[in-house]
N, C-alpha and C positions, 0 to 999 in steps of 0.2 A: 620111700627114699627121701622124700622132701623133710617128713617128719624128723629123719634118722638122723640125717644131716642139717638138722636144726640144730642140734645137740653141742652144745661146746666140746669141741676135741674129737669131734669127729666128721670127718673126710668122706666122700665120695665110695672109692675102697672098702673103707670099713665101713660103710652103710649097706653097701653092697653083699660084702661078707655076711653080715649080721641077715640081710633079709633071707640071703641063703641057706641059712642054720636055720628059719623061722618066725624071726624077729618081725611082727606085725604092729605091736605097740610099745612101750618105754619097760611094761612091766614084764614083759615077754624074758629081758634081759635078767630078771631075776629067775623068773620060772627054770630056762634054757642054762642058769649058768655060765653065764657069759664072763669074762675076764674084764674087767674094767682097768684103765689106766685111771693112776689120780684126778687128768682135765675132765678124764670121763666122769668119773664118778663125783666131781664137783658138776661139768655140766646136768649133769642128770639129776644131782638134788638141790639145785637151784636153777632148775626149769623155768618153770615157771614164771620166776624175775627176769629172767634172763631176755625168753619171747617177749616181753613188756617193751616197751622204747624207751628210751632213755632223754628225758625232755631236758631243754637246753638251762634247764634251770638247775636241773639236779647236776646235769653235765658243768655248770659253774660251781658248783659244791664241790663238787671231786677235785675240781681247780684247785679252790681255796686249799683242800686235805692235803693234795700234793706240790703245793707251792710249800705250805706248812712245813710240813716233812722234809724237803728237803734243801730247804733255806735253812733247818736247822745244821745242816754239815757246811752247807758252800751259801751265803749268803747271795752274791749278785749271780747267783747260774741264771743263762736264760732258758725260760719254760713255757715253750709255748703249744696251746692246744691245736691239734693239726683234725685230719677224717674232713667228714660231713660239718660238725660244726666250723670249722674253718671256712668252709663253702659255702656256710650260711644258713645250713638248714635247722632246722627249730628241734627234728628230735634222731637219735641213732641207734645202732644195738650197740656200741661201744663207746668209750671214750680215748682219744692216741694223745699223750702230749709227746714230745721232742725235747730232749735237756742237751743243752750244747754251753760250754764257757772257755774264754779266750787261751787260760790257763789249761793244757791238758789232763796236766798231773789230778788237780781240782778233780777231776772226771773220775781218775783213776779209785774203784772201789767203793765209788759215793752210790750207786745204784744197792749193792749189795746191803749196806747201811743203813740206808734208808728203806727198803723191804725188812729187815729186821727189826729196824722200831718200828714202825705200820704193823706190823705182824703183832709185837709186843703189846701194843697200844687194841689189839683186835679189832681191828681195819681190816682185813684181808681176812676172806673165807677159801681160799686158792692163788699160787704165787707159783711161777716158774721161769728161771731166768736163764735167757742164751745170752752164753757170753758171745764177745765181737769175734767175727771173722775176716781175714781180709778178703777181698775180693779183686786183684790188680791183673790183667785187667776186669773193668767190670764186663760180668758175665751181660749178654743180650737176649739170652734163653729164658729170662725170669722175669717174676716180677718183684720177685724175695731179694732180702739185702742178709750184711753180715751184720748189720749193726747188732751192740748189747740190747737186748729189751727184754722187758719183765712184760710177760703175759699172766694176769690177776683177775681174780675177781674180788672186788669190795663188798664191804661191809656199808654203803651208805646210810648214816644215820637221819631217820625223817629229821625233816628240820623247813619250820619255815618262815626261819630267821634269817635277817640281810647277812652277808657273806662275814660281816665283821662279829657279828653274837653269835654266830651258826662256829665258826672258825675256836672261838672262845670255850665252847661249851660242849663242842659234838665228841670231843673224848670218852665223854664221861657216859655218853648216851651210847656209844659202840658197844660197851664192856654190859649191857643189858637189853637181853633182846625182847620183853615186854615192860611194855610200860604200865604205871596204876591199873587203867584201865583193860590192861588184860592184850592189848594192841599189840603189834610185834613194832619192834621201831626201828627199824632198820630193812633197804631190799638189795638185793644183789645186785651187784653193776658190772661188767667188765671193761677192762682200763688195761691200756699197753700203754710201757712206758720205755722211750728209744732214745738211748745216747750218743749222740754224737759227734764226732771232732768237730773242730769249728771251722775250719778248713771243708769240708765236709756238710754243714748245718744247709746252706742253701738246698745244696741237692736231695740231701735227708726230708727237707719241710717242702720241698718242690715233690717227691714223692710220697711221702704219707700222707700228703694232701689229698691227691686224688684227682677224681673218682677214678678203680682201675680202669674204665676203658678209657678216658683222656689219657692218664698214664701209657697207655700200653699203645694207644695210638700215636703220643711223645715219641715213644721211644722206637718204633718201627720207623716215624719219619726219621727222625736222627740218622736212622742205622742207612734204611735204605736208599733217605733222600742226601745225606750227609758224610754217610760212612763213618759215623763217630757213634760211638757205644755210651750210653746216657741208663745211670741208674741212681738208686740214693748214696752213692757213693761218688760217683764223678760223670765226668765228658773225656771219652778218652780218645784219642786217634789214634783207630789202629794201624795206618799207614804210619805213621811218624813214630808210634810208638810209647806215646806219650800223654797225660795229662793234660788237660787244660783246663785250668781255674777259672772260678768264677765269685763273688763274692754276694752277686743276691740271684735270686730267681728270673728278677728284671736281664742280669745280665745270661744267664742260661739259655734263655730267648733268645736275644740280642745274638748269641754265639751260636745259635740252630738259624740263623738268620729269620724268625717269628716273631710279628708282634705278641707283647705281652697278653696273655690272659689271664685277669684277676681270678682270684679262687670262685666266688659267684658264679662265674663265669663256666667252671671246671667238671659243672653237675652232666656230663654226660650217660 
């Protein structure tokens, strides 16, 4: 099971299913004929990269590719990288940034765009994008939001070059996947990319921050110490019925009546 659900795009349930049928190792799934879905069938052939960590170095390259990308539709969008690194830790299995800008419209279709040039450019070896849902009020049953996000896996190209030559040159290095040497130059990464309103932004980057059990422990005190429903979407009172804004994280707190915890802080 541990194995099964190591797998990109695959759940609990379906590791379950799968050892039901037989499923002992990765290869099984070919033997047995097993039905793969596309995440499946990208997590399973790039296994391998995948189980690797993902060091905070490479994790600033993906930065640069996706500040790149999509600075070229909306220049000032803010992007900022959320998870484990946000928290401070040096390496992850993934990479989350958050894209939020003042202007909505701005927002409107810019994900889609910018996955098709990344795609064009052969940056991405796997892409699948949920559009936004609303959520009013927010649900207290989850830890899942409605926000747009592309769930991908990249094409990182080696590179160990400072972010401004890496930025410059790593196009060209995507579109070849060995180098002279015979080397492969590129490893698979996965990266989730979340947009959201700006209205909205605090609670988004208050949640894909993390870790889920700080999270999840957030938001039971909310519920049950406060009566207010807390997700990446909002602070809602379900007595009054209502919304209640917040404009950073500091104040989120401030409004659970908690002092602040910086993300450092967050690693439970």
């Amino acid at each position: 099971m541990e194995l099964l659900t190591s797998v990109f795009g695959v759940g609990v349930r379906t590791a379950d299913r799968w050892y039901k049928d037989g499923v002992r190792k990765l290869s099984d799934l070919e033997k047995l004929t097993i039905k793969l879905t596309a995440d499946q069938r990208a997590g399973i052939e790039h296994y391998t990269d995948l189980k690797q960590p993902v060091t905070r170095e490479e994790a600033e390259r993906v930065e640069c590719l996706i500040k790149d990308a999509l600075h070229r539709f909306v220049p000032d969008l803010k992007i900022t990288m959320t998870g484990g690194f946000r928290r401070g830790k040096q390496q992850g299995h993934d990479v989350d940034f958050l894209i939020t800008h003042t202007d909505e419209e701005s927002l409107s279709g810019l994900l889609e765009k910018a996955v098709d040039w990344m795609d064009n450019q052969g940056l991405l070896l796997y892409h699948h994008t949920k559009v936004r849902s609303h959520m009013h009020p927010p649900r207290r049953s989850t830890h899942m939001d409605g926000h747009e996000t592309c769930y991908a896996i990249f094409s990182l190209p080696n590179c160990g070059r400072v972010r401004s030559e890496c930025e410059a040159e790593v196009y060209d290095a995507a579109h070849s996947d060995l180098s002279s040497s015979g080397a492969r130059t590129w490893r698979a990464v996965r990266v989730d990319l979340v947009v959201a309103p700006y209205d909205e932004y605090p609670f988004a980057l208050l949640g894909w921050t993390g870790s889920k059990h700080f999270e999840r422990e957030l938001r039971r005190f909310s519920w049950h110490e406060k009566n207010l429903s807390l997700n990446s979407h909002g602070l809602y009172d379900t007595q009054k019925n209502c919304s209640i804004p917040a404009a950073s994280e500091e104040e989120i707190f401030a409004l659970l009546g908690l002092q602040y915890v910086s993300p450092p802080y967050r690693n439970a």
